[in-house]
C-alpha positions in Angstrom: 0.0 0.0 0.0 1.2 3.2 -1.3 1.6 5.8 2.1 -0.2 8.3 0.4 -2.3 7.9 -2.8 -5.5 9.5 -3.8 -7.7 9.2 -7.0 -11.0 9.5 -8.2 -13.5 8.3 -10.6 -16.4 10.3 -12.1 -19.0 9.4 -14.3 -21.1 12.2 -15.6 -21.1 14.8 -18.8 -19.4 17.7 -20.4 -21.2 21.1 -19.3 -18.3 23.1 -20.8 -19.4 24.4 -24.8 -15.7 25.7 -25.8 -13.3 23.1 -25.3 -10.1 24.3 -26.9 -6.6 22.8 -26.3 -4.0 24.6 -24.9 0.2 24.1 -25.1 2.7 24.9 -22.5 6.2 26.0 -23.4 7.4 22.2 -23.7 4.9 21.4 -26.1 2.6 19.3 -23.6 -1.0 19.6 -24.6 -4.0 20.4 -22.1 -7.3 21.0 -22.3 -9.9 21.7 -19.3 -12.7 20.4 -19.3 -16.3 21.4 -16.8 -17.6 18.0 -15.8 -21.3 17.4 -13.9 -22.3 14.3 -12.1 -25.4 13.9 -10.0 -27.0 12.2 -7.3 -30.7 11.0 -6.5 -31.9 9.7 -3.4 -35.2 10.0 -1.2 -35.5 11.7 1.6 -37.3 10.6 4.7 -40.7 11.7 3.6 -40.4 9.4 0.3 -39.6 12.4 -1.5 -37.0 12.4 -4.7 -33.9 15.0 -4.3 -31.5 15.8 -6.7 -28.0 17.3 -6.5 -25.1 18.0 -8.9 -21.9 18.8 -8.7 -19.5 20.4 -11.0 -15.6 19.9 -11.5 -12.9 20.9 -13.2 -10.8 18.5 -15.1 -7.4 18.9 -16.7 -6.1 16.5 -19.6 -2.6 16.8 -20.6 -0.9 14.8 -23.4 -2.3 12.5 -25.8 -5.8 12.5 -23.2 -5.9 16.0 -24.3 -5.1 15.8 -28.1 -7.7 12.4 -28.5 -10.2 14.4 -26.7 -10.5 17.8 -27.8 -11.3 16.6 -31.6 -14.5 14.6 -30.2 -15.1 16.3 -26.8 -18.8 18.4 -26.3 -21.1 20.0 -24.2 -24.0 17.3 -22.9 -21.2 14.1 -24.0 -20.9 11.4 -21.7 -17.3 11.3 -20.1 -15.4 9.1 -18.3 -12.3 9.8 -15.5 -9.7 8.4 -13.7 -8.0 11.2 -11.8 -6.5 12.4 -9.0 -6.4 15.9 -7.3 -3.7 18.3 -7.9 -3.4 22.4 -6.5 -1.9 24.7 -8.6 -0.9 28.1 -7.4 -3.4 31.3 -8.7 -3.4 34.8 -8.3 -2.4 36.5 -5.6 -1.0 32.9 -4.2 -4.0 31.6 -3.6 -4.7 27.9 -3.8 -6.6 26.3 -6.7 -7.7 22.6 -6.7 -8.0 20.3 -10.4 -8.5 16.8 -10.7 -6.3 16.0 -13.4 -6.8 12.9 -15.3 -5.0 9.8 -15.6 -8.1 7.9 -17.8 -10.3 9.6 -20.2 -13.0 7.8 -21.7 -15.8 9.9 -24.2 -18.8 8.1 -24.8 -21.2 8.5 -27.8 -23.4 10.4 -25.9 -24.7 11.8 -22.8 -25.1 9.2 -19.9 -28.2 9.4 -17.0 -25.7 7.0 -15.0 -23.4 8.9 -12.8 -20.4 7.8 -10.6 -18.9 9.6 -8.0 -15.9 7.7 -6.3 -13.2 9.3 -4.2 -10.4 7.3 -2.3 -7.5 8.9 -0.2 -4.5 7.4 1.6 -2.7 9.9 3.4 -1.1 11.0 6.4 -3.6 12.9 8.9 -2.5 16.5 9.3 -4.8 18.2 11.3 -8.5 17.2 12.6 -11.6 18.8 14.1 -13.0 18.7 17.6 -16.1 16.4 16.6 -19.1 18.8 16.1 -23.2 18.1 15.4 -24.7 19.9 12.4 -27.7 22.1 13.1 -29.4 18.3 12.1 -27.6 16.7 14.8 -25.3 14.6 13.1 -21.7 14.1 14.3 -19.4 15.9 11.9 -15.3 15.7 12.0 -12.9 17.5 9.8 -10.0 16.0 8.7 -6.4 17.5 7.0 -4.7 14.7 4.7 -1.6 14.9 2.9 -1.6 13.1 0.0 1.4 14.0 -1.9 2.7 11.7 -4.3 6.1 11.1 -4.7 6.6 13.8 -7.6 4.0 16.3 -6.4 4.2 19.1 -4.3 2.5 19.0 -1.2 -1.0 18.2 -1.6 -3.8 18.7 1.4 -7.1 17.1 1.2 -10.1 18.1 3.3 -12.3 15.3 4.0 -15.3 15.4 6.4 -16.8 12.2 7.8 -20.4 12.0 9.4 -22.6 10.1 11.7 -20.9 6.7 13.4 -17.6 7.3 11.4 -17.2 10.5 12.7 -17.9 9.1 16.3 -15.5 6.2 15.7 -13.0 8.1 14.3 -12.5 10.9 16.4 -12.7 8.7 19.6 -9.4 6.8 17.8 -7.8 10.1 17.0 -7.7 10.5 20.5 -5.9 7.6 21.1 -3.0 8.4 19.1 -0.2 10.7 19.9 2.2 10.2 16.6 1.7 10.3 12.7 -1.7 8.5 11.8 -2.6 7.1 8.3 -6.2 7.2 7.4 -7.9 5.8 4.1 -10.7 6.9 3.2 -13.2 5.7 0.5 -16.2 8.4 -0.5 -17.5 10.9 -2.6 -16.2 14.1 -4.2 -17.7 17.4 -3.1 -16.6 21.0 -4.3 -17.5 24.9 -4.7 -16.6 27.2 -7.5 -15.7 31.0 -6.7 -15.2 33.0 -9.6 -12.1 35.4 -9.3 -11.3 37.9 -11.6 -12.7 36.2 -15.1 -11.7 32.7 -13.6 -13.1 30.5 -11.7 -11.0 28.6 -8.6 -11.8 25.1 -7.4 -12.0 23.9 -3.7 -12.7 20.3 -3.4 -12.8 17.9 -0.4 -13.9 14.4 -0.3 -17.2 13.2 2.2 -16.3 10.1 3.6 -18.2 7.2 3.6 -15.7 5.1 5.6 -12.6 5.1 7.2 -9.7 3.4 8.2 -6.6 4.4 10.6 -3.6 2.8 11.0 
């Protein structure tokens, strides 16, 4: 097991309309690319909710040159990536996912996947909190860096029992603690000057220490 590792897999459809490729000094192609994936569940009076969330992929190389002659807005799209932060204006941190996989399908697709797992070391943590639902909520700080990336910090936030669980283990531990997580990737845009910078973090499912 790799001491820190993090990817994620998504499943959802091209919202972005201008999808032009780009070339850094070396010659390395990229091309960004707005991905949507939703969710669907009932809630507890029976009732079917609906939420979407929106991220921002990177494809470099050959991913990027194969898909920018066949990529569109409303095409089905699938990714294998994992999250990277690239320094923006005025220093300020901006998240990416950028994708090791790329697969386009022929058209948009009403299945969606959503899968997020992190191995890293545990930073920082949260006192363990309760929403104004009264759910246990706990914050947690992972590094994830690989071995050729700068260093990368995850948020993840873990709920109900886990949070419970977890934070009573935290406790218990004075040193370095590894923690792998498997759950879903959540995010929020904030445009800045006529860009738009990514925050993403990961709401864990379950979770492991050791």
């Amino acid at each position: 097991m790799n001491q820190h590792d993090n990817h994620v897999v998504l499943l959802g459809n091209i919202v972005s309309k201008h999808n032009q490729i780009k070339y850094f000094a070396d010659g390395t192609a990229m091309l960004p690319l707005e991905v949507i994936t939703k969710r669907k569940w009932r809630d507890a009076q029976g009732t079917w909710q609906e939420s979407s969330n929106y991220f921002s992929v990177t494809l470099l190389g050959v991913n990027a040159e194969n898909a920018s002659l066949h990529a569109q807005a409303g095409q089905g799209i699938y990714v294998r990536a994992h999250i990277r932060q690239l320094q923006h204006q005025a220093a300020t941190s901006k998240d990416t996912l950028q994708a090791d996989q790329v697969k386009l399908l022929p058209k948009s697709t009403s299945i969606n996947w959503n899968q997020a797992h992190l191995v890293g070391t545990v930073v920082s943590h949260s006192s363990l909190v309760q929403t104004i639902n009264g759910v246990d909520l706990l914050n947690l700080e992972l590094d994830v860096s690989g071995n050729d990336d700068k260093t990368i910090h995850t948020n993840v936030k873990l709920k109900g029992a886990t949070a419970k669980f977890i934070s009573n283990q935290l406790a218990q531990n004075d040193g370095p603690v590894i923690a792998m997580i498997e759950g879903a990737l959540s995010g929020q845009s904030q445009k800045v000057d006529d860009t738009f910078t990514h925050q993403y973090w990961v709401e864990g499912h379950t979770c492991v220490l050791c």
